[in-house]
C-alpha positions in Angstrom: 27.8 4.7 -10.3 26.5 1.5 -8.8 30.1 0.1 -9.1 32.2 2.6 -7.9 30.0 3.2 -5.1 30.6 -1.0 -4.0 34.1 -0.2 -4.9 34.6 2.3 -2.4 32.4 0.3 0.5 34.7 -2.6 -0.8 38.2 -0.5 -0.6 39.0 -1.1 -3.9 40.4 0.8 -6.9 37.2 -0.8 -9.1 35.2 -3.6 -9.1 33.3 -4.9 -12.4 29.7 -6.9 -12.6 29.5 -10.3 -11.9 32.3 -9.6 -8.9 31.6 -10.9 -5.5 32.7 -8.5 -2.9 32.6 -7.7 0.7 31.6 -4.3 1.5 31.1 -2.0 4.5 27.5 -0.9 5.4 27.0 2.6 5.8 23.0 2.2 7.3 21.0 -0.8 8.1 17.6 -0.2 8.1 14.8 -2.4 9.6 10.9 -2.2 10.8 8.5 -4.4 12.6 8.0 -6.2 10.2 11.1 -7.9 9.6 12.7 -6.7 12.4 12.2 -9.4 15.3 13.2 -12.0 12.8 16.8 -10.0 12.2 17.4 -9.3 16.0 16.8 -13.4 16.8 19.6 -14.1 13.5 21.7 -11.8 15.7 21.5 -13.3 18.7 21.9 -16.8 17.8 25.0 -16.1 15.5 26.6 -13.9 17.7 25.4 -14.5 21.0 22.6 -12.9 23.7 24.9 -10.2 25.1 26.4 -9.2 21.8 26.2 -5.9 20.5 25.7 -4.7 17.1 28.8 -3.6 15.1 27.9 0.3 15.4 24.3 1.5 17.4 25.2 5.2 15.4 24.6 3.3 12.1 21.5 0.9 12.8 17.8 2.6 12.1 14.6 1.1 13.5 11.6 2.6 11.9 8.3 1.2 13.1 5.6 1.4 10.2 3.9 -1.3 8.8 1.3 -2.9 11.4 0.9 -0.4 13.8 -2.2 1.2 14.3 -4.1 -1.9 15.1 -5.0 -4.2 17.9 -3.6 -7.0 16.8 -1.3 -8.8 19.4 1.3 -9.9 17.2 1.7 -6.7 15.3 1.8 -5.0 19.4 4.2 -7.6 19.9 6.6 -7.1 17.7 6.4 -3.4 18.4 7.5 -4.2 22.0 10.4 -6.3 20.6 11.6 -3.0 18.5 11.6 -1.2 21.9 13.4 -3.7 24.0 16.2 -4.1 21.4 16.8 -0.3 20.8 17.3 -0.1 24.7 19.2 -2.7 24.7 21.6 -1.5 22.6 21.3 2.3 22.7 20.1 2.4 19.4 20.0 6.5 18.6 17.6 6.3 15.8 14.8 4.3 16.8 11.3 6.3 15.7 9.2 4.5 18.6 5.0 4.7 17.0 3.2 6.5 20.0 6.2 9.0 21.0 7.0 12.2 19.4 9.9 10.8 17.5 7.4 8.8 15.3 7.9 9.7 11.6 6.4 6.4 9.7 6.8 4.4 6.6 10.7 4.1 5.9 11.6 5.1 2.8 10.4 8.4 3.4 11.5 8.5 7.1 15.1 7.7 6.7 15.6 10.6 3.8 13.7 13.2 5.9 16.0 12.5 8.6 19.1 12.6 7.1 20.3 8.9 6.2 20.3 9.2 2.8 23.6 10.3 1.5 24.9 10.4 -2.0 27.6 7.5 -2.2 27.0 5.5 0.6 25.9 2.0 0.7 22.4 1.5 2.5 21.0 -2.1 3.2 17.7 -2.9 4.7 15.3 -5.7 5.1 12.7 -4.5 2.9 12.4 -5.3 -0.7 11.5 -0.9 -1.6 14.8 0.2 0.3 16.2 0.8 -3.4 13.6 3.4 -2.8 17.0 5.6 -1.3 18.8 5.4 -4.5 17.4 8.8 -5.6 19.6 10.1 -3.6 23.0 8.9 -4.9 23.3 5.4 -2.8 23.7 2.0 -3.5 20.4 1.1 -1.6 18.8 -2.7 -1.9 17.1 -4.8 0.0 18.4 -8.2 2.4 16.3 -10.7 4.3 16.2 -11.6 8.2 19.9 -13.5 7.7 22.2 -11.1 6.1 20.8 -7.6 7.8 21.2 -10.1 11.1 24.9 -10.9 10.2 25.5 -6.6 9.2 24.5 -6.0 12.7 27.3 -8.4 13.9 29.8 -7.2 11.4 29.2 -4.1 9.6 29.7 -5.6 6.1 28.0 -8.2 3.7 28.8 -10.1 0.6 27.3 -8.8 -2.6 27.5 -9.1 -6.0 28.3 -6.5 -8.1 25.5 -5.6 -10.3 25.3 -5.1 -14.1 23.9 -1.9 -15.1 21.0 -1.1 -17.0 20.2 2.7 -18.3 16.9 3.9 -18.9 16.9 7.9 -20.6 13.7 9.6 -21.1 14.6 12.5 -23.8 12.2 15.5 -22.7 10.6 16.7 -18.8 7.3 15.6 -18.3 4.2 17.1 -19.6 1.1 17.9 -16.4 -0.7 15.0 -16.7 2.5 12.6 -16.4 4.1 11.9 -12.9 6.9 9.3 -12.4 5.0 7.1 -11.7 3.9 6.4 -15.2 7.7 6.4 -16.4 8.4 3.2 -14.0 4.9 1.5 -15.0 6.1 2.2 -18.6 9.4 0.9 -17.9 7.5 -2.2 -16.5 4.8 -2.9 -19.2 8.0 -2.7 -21.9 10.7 -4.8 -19.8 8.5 -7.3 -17.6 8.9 -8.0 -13.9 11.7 -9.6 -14.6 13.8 -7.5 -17.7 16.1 -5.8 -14.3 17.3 -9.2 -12.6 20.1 -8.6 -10.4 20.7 -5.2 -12.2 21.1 -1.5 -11.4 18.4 0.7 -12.7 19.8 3.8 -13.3 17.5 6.7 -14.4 18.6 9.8 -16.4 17.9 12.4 -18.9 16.1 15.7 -18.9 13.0 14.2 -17.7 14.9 12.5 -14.8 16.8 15.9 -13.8 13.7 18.3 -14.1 12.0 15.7 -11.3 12.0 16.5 -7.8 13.5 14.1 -5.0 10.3 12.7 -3.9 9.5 12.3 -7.4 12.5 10.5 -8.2 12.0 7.9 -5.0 9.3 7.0 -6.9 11.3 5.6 -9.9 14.0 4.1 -7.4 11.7 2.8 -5.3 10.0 0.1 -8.3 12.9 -0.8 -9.7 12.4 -4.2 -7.6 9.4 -4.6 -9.4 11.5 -5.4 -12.6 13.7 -7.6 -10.4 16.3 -4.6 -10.3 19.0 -5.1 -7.4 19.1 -1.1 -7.3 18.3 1.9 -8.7 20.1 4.7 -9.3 19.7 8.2 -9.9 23.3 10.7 -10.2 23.3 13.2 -7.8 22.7 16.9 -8.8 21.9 20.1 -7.0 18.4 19.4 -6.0 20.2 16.8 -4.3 22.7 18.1 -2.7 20.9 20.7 -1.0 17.7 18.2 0.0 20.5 16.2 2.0 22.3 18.8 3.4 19.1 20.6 4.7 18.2 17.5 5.9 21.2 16.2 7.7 21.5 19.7 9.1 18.0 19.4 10.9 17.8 16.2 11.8 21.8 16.2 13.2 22.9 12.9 11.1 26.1 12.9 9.6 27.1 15.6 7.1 29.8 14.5 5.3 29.5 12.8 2.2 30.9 12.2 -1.5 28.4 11.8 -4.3 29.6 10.1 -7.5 28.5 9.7 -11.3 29.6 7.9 -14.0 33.4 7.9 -15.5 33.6 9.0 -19.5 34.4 5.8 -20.2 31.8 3.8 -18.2 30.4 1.1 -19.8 26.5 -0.5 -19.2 24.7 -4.0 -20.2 22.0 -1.9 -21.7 20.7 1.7 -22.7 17.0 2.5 -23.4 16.0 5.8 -24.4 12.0 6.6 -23.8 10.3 9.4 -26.1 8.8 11.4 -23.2 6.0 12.4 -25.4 4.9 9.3 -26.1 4.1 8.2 -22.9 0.4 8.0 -21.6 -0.7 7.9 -17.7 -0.7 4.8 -17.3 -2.1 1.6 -14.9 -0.4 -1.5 -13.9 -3.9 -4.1 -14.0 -3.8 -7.1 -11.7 -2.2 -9.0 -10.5 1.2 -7.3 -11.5 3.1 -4.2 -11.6 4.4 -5.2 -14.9 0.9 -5.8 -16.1 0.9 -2.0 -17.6 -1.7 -0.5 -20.2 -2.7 3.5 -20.4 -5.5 4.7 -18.2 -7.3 5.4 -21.6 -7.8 1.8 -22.6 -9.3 0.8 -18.9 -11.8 3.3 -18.5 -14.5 0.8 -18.3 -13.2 -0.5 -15.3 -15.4 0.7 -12.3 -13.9 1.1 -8.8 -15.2 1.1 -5.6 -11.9 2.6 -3.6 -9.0 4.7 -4.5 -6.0 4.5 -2.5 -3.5 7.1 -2.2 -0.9 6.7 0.1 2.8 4.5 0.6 5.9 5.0 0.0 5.6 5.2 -3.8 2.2 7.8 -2.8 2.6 9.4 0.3 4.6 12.2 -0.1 3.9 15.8 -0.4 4.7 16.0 -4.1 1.9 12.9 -4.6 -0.6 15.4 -2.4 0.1 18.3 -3.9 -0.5 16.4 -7.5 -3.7 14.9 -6.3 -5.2 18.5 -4.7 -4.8 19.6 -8.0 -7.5 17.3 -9.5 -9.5 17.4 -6.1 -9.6 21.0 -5.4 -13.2 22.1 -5.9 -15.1 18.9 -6.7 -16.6 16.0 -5.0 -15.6 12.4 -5.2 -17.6 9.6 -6.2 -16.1 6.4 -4.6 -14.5 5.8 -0.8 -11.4 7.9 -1.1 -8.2 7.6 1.3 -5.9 9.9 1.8 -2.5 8.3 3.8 0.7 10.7 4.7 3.3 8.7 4.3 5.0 10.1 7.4 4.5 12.8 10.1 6.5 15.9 8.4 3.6 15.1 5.2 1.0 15.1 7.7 1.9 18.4 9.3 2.1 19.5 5.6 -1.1 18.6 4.7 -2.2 21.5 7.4 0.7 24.4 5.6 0.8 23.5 2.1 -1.9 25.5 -0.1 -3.5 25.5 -3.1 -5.7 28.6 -4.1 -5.6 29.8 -0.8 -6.7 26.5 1.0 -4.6 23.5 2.7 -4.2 20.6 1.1 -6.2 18.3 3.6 -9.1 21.1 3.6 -8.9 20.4 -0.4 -9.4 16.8 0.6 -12.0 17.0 3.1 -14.3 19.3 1.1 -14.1 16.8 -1.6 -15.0 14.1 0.4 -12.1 12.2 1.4 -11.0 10.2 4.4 -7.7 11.0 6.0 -5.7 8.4 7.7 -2.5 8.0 9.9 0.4 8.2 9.0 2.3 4.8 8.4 2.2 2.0 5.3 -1.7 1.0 6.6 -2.8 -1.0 3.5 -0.4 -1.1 1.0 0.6 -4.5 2.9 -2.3 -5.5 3.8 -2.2 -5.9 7.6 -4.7 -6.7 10.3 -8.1 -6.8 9.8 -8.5 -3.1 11.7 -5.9 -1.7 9.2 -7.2 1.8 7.4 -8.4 0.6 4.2 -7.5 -2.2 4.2 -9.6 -4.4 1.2 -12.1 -7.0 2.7 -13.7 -8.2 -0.1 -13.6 -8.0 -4.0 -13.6 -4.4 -4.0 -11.4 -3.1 -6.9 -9.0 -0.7 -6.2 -7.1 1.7 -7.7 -4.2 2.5 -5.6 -0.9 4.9 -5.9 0.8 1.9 -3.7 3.9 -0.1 -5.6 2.7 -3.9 -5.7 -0.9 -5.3 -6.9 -0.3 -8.9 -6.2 -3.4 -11.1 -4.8 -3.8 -10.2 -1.7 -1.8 -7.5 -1.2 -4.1 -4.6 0.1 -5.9 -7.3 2.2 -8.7 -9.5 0.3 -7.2 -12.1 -1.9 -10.7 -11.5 -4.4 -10.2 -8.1 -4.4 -8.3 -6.4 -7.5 -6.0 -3.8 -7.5 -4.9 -1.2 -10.0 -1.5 0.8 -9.6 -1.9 4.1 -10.9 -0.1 7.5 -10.3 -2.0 10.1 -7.9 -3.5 12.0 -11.1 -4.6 9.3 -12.2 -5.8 7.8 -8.7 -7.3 11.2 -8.0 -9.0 11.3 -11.4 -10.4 7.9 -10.8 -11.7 9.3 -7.7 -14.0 11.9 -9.3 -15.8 9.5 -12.0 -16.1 6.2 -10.4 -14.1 4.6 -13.0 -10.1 4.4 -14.3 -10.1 7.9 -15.5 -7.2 9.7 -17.4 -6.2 13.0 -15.5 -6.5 14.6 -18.8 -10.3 13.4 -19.1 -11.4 15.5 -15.7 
C-alpha cells in the first residue's frame, strides 16, 4: 500500500523499496513547536516575499506549549499567526480563537485532512499517527517541510514493508495500545527502521479509527517510517463525514494491496495471548505485562496525548472509573476541543463522561499535548520531580513528561485507569 501510494505522489506506474523518488505532497503539517524553525528554512531558501507552493494544502495546528506563560512558547505562537496572515494560510487553528482544535494528530483527521491515498508530511515524529486512515503519513524535520513549502514535493525513499497480523478482535481488557507495546517488547525500538508498519487482521478491522491511530501513531517508536492500515468502511464513512463538515476536500482514492504484493516480513500475533501490557522506563520498547509490575507504586497517572486523548481512550477509562474513587493525582487531558465537548454528551449509565471523572476524583485539563512533551514549568502535569508515572502518552524517555529523575510508565487507559484506583501498576482485569 505504502508503495503504490509513493507511486502515485511519484507519477509512476510502480516504484519498489530501496527506490529514491520525488513525490508530490498532498498536506504539510506543522505546530509551534517546529514551526518557526520551518518558516525561517523557507525564507532563506526561497526568499522573504516568497510564498508557499499551495496556502489550500499547508496546516498550522498550534498544540504543544500553549497554555503557559512562558515567553518563548508565546513567541512562537505569534510567529504561527504572522506567517498564516502572511500567506493566507486557510487552515490555521489559532489557540485562543474559536477555531482552536489542539494536539495534531487528532485535529487534522477531525477536520478532514486525512484521506485514504494521499501522501501527508509533517514535522513531527507521531504524524504516521494519520496512516489509519489509508495515507502514506511520516514525519520530516525543519529543512525538508521548509523546502515542501517552496515546492510541493520531497525526496523519499521508498520504504520496505513489514506486516504485523493479529489472528482474533480483542478481548475487554486489551486496547491497541497493548498490541503496539507488544509489537515493541518483541521487535525492539529499532526492528521497523526505515519500514512501513502495516497492521491487519481481524483484530485490526474490528478496531475503531481512533483505535487504530493508536497503532499508526507508535510505529516510530520501532523506527518505522510509516504505518499503515487498508482502508475499509469504517473508514470511508469517518472521512467522508468528516470532510463533509469540516469543508476539506472530498475526493479521494483509497488503495490496498495487489494479489501479488510482496513484503520484507510477516508476523502473525495470537490475540489471545497477549496481556495488557507496560512499556517501563526509559523506553517504549522496554515492554512487560501490567501483571509482572504490580509492585510498582505510582504517584500520577496520566491520561491524555495523541496516543490517549481521544474519546474512545475516555470512554475505555470511564469504564473503570465510573463509581469509584481514585487513589493517586489523576489527569484527565482531551486531546482536542470536539473530545472536550464530548466529555460533556457522551454517557455511561446515565452520566457524562467528565461527571464519571470528577466524582472519581480526577483533574481535567485543557485541551492540547500539555505534558506528554514536557513543556514549561506551568504546563498541566507536567513531572517536577521523581514522581513515577504511569501515562497513556507514546514516549517514556528521561525527561520527557518534564523531570529528568522522574519515571514513566506507558500503559493503555485500562490500564492507566486501573492504576489510578490502587496506587500501583494494576491489570484492568484485577479492578
Amino acid at each position: 500500500m505504502s508503495e503504490k501510494i509513493l507511486a502515485r505522489a511519484a507519477g509512476r506506474a510502480r516504484v519498489a523499496p530501496g527506490e529514491n523518488v520525488w513525490v508530490n505532497v498532498d498536506i504539510l503539517m506543522t505546530h509551534d513547536v517546529c514551526g518557526p524553525g520551518t518558516f525561517g528554512v523557507f525564507r532563506e531558501k526561497f526568499g522573504p516575499q516568497a510564498r508557499v507552493w499551495d496556502p489550500e494544502k499547508v496546516v498550522i495546528i498550534p498544540d504543544h506549549y500553549i497554555f503557559t506563560r512562558d515567553e518563548k512558547a508565546i513567541r512562537n505562537i505569534e510567529l504561527l499567526r504572522q506567517f498564516a496572515a502572511e500567506q493566507h494560510i486557510r487552515y490555521f487553528y489559532d489557540v485562543g480563537t474559536d477555531r482552536y482544535r489542539g494536539v495534531c494528530h487528532v485535529t487534522l483527521p477531525e477536520e478532514g485532512h486525512t484521506r485514504p491515498g494521499e501522501v501527508l508530511l509533517g514535522t513531527d515524529s507521531h504524524t504516521c499517527t494519520a496512516g489509519a486512515f489509508n495515507m502514506f503519513a511520516t514525519g520530516i524535520g525543519n529543512t525538508e517541510a521548509g523546502f515542501v513549502l517552496g515546492t510541493g514535493r520531497l525526496w523519499l525513499k521508498v520504504p520496505p514493508t513489514l506486516r504485523y497480523i493479529f489472528d482474533a478482535p480483542l478481548p475487554d481488557h486489551l486496547m491497541a495500545k497493548d498490541l503496539i507495546l507488544h509489537i515493541l517488547a518483541d521487535i525492539g525500538v529499532d526492528g521497523a527502521t526505515y519500514c512501513a508498519m502495516e497492521f491487519a487482521g481481524p483484530a485490526v478491522e474490528a478496531l475503531d479509527l481512533e483505535e487504530r491511530m493508536t497503532l499508526c501513531n507508535m510505529a516510530v517508536e520501532a523506527g518505522g517510517k510509516n504505518g499503515i492500515i487498508a482502508a475499509d468502511r469504517k473508514t470511508l464513512e469517518y472521512v467522508r463525514e468528516r470532510t463533509r463538515r469540516a469543508g476539506t476536500r472530498t475526493e479521494f482514492e483509497p488503495v490496498d494491496n495487489d494479489p501479488e504484493a510482496q513484503v520484507a516480513l510477516e508476523t502473525v500475533y495470537r490475540t489471545r495471548d497477549i496481556e495488557p501490557m507496560v512499556a517501563r522506563p526509559h523506553s517504549p520498547g522496554n515492554g512487560a505485562p501490567a501483571r509482572q509490575c504490580r509492585d510498582v507504586k505510582v504517584d500520577q497517572v496520566y491520561i491524555g496525548s495523541c496516543t490517549g486523548g481521544k474519546l474512545a481512550d475516555f470512554r475505555a477509562a470511564a469504564r473503570i472509573l465510573a463509581g469509584r474513587s481514585v487513589k493517586v493525582r489523576t489527569l484527565i487531558v482531551p486531546a482536542t476541543t470536539h473530545v472536550e465537548r464530548a466529555l460533556e454528551t457522551e454517557r455511561l449509565d446515565g452520566k457524562p463522561l467528565r461527571q464519571i471523572f470528577a466524582d472519581a476524583g480526577c483533574e481535567i485539563g485543557p485541551p492540547s499535548c500539555a505534558a506528554c512533551l514536557g513543556g514549561p514549568a506551568d504546563t498541566f502535569g507536567r513531572l517536577k520531580g521523581r514522581e513515577v508515572c504511569i501515562s497513556t502518552t507514546n514516549r517514556n524517555f528521561p525527561a520527557r513528561m518534564g523531570s529528568k529523575n522522574s519515571q514513566v510508565y506507558l500503559a493503555s487507559p485500562l490500564t492507566a485507569a486501573a492504576s489510578a484506583l490502587t496506587g500501583h501498576i494494576t491489570d484492568p482485569r484485577d479492578v
